[in-house]
N, C-alpha and C positions, 0 to 999 in steps of 0.2 A: 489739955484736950488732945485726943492721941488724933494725928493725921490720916482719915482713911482711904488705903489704898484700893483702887481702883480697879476691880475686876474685869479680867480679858474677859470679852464679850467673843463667845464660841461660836465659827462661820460655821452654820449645820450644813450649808452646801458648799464650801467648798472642802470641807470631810467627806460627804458624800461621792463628790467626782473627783477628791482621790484613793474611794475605797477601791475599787477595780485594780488600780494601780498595785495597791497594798496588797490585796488577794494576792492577784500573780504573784508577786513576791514573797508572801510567805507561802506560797506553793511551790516555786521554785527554792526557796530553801531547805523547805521538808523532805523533797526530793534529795537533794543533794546530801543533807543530812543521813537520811536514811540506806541512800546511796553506797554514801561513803564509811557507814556505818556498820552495813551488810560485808562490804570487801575488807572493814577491818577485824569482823568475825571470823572471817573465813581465812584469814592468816594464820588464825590461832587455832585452827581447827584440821582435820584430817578431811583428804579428798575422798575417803567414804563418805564421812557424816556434809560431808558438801551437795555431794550429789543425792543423798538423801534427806535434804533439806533440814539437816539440822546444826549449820551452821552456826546460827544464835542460840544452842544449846550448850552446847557442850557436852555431851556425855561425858566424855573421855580424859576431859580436863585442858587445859590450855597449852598447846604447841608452839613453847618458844624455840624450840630444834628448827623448825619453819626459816627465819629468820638465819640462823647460823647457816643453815643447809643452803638457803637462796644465796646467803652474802659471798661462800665459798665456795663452794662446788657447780654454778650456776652462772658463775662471771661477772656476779652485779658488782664486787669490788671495782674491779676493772673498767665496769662500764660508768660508776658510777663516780670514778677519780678520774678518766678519762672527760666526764662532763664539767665536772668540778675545777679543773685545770681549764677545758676551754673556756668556759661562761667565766671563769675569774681574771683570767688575762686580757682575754678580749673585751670586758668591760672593765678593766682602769684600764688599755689602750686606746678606748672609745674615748673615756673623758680625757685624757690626755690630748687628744688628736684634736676631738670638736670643740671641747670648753674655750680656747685659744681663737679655733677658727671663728665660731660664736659669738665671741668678745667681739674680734676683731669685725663684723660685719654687723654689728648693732652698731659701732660705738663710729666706726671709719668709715666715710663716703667717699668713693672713687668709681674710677669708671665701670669699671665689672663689678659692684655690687650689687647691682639687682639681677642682672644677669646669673650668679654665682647662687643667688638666694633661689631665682626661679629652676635653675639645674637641680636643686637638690628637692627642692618641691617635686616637681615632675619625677626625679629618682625614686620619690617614695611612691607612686603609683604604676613604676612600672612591675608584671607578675615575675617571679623567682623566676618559674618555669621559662621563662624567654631566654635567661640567660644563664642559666644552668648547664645546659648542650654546649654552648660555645666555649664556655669556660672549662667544659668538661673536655673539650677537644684541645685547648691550649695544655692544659694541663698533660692531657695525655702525649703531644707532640712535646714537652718538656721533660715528660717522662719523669715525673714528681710523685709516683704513686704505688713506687718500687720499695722503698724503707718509710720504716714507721716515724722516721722523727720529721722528713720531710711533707709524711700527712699531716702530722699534727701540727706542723707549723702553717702549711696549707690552711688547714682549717680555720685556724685563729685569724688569719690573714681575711678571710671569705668572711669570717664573720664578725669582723673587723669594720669591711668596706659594704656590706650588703646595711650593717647598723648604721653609716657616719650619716648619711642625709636623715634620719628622723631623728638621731640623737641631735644633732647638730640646728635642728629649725626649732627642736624644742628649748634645747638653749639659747638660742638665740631671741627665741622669745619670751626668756625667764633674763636674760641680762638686758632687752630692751627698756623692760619695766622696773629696773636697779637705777636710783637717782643717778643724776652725773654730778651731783656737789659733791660725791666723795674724791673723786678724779678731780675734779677743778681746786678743791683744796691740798690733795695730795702734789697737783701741778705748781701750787704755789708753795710746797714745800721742798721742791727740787726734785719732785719723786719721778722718775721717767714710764711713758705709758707700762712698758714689760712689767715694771719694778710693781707699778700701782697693781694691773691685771692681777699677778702672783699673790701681793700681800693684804691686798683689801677689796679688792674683787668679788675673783675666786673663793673666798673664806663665804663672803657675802650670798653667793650663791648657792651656797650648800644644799640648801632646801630643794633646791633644780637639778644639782650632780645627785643628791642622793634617791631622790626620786627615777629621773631616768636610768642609772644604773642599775635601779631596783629589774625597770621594768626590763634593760637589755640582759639583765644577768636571768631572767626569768622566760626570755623569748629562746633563750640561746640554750637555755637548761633544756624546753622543750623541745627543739629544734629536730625535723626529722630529714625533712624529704632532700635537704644540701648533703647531710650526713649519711644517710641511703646510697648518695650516688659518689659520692669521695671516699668515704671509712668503711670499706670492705672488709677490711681485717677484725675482727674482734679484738685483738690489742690497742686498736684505738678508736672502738665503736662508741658512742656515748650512749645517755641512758634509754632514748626512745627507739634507737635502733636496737639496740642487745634488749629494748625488751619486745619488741617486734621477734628477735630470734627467738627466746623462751617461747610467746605462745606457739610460733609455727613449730615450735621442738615438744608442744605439749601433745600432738598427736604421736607420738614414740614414747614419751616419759608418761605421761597421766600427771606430773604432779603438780596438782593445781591449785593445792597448797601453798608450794613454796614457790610457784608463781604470784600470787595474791600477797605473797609476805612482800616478794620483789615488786610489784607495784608499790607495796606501801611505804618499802625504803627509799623510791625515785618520788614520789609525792615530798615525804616529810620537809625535804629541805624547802621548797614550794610556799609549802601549808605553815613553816616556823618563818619566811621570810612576811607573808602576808600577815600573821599571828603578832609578830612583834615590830613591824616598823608597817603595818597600816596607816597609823596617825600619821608619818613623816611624807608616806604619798598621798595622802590628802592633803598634807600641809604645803608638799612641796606644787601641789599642781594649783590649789588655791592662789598659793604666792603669786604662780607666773604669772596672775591675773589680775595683780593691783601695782598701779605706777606707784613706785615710792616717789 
C-alpha cells in the first residue's frame, strides 16, 4: 500500500496580500530590464539612429567600433584601472584591518569594548559631507595633492577608513554567531588565540569576508562625491568621475554612442560580480544570522 502524501494546502490570502508586493516587483524589474536593455542598444548603434529613435533597430548594423573608440580615445581605460586598483586594494586592506579587529571584540571582554563597538556604530551614521571639507583642508595644508602617486595612495587611505566601522560591526557580527568549541579545542591543542584566529577562524568566516568585500569592492567601484573632491587629475579619476567628464564633454563631442558603450563598460564588472557570486551574498548574510 503506497504511503499518501499530503498536499500543501494553498493560503489564498495570504498570496493575495503578497500580490501587491510581487506587482511592484515585477514592475520594477521590467523597468530595469528595459532600462538597461535600451542603453545596451544604444552602444551598438550610431548617435544619428539614437536620436532618431532607432536605437533597437539597427539599420546600419552593429557598432563594436563604440566600445574600441570609448575604451581608447575617451579615457575610460584609465579611469577604469584607476577604479579597479582602488576598490581592489582597499578591500583586502579593509579585511585585513577589521577581520582582526572583529575577532578580537566579539571574542575579548575588556574595558573599552563596548565603548570601541559604540564609536564605530555612531561612525556609520555620521554624512561624508561633514567630513570631507576638513579633510579636504588637512590634506591641502600637507600639500598631498601635487603628484599622482600620492592621490592615489590618498585615496585608498580615505577609502580605507571611511569603510572600517561597517565592515568591521558586520563582522563582528558574523564571528559573534561562530561557535567558541572551535577555539576552546584549538586551546586544548596548544594552539594560541593569533595562531587559532588565522587558521580556523578566519577560513570559518569566509562566507562574512566574502560577502562584505563584495559589497565594499562595489560601494568603492561607485564612489563619486570623496573622488569629485580629491582626483582632479584624469590620470587618477575613477570611473564615476571620468564618466561625469564624458557626459559634461558630450555637449562639444555629440557622441553619445560611445558614451553609452562607456557606461556599459563601468557597469559590467558591477553586473558580472552580482551575476556570479549572488548566491555567496545571500549565503553570506544569511550565515551572520544563525548561532553555530
Amino acid at each position: 500500500m503506497q504511503n499518501s502524501i499530503p498536499k500543501k494546502r494553498i493560503s489564498w490570502r495570504k498570496d493575495v496580500r503578497l500580490l501587491p508586493g510581487y506587482l511592484i516587483l515585477t514592475l520594477w524589474v521590467l523597468f530595469t530590464f528595459v532600462l538597461i536593455g535600451w542603453v545596451l542598444a544604444a552602444s551598438f548603434a550610431t548617435t544619428r539612429e539614437i536620436f532618431k529613435g532607432q536605437a533597437l533597430q539597427f539599420p546600419s548594423g552593429l557598432h563594436f567600433e563604440n566600445y574600441v573608440k570609448a575604451w581608447t580615445s575617451q579615457n575610460v581605460s584609465v579611469f577604469f584601472g584607476n577604479s579597479l586598483g582602488y576598490a581592489s586594494i582597499s578591500t583586502a586592506l579593509l579585511v585585513l584591518v577589521c577581520a582582526p579587529a572583529a575577532y578580537v571584540l566579539s571574542r575579548f571582554k575588556f574595558f573599552l569594548n563596548r565603548p570601541i563597538q559604540s564609536s564605530f556604530v555612531a561612525a556609520m551614521g555620521v554624512p561624508m559631507v561633514m567630513i570631507i571639507l576638513p579633510l579636504f583642508g588637512i590634506v591641502t595644508q600637507m600639500q598631498l595633492l601635487k603628484q599622482d602617486i600620492t592621490i592615489r595612495l590618498l585615496m585608498i587611505v580615505l577609502y580605507v577608513g571611511i569603510n572600517v566601522p561597517y565592515t568591521t560591526i558586520f563582522l563582528l557580527t558574523f564571528f559573534s554567531n561562530l561557535s567558541s568549541s572551535y577555539e576552546e579545542a584549538a586551546a586544548i591543542d596548544g594552539c594560541s588565540p593569533i595562531k587559532t584566529f588565522w587558521t580556523i577562524m578566519l577560513p570559518l568566516a569566509q562566507p562574512g569576508l566574502i560577502t562584505v568585500s563584495i559589497f565594499n569592492f562595489i560601494n568603492i567601484w561607485n564612489e563619486y562625491f570623496m573622488s569629485l573632491i580629491f582626483a582632479s587629475s584624469d590620470r587618477v579619476k575613477p570611473v564615476a568621475v571620468g564618466l561625469y567628464s564624458m557626459i559634461d564633454s558630450m555637449k562639444y563631442t555629440g557622441d553619445w554612442a560611445g558614451m553609452f558603450a562607456a557606461v556599459i563598460i563601468v557597469f559590467l564588472p558591477t553586473f558580472i560580480i552580482y551575476i556570479f557570486l549572488s548566491e555567496k551574498i545571500i549565503a553570506g548574510i544569511t550565515a551572520g544570522g544563525i548561532k553555530g
